[in-house]
Phi, psi and omega in degrees: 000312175316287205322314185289000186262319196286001164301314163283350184255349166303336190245345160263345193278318178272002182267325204286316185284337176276336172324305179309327188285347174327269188266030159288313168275341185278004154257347159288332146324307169292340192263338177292282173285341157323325172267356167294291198303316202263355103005305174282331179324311189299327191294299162003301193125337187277038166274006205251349174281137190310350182274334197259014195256310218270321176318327206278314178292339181286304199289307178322282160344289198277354159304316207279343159305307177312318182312312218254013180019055174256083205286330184307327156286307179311265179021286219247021151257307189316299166346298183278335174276333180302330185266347178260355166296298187328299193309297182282016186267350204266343190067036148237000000 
C-alpha cells in the first residue's frame, strides 16, 4: 500500500525538477548577450544614462536569479535589459 502512495509522489518530485531546466539556456544565453551589449554601451559613452542605469539593475537581478535558478525570471529581465540598452544606445 506505501508503495502506491510514494510512486506518485516520486514522479511529482521529479517533474517539479525537470521543470526548472526550461528557460535554463535561454537565460545564459540572454544574459551573455546582454552584458556584450551593455559593454558596448559603455565603450560608447552611453553609461551615464537612466537606460544603461536601469539595464544594469535588471542584469544584476536576473544573475542572481539565475544562482538561484529561477531561469524564467532570469529571462525575462536579461530580456527587459536587452531593451533598455537599445534605448540608451538610442540616447533615451
Amino acid at each position: 500500500m506505501k508503495a502506491w502512495i510514494c510512486v506518485p509522489l516520486m514522479a511529482i518530485a521529479l517533474a517539479g525538477c525537470a521543470g526548472k531546466t526550461v528557460y535554463r539556456d535561454s537565460c545564459g544565453t540572454q544574459l551573455d548577450a546582454a552584458w556584450h551589449e551593455l559593454d558596448l554601451a559603455k565603450a560608447e559613452g552611453f553609461a551615464g544614462t537612466v537606460s544603461y542605469s536601469k539595464a544594469l539593475s535588471l542584469l544584476t537581478a536576473a544573475k542572481t536569479q539565475q544562482q538561484f535558478e529561477a531561469f524564467e525570471g532570469c529571462t525575462t529581465k536579461a530580456e527587459k535589459a536587452r531593451f533598455y540598452i537599445r534605448e540608451s544606445r538610442a540616447g533615451r
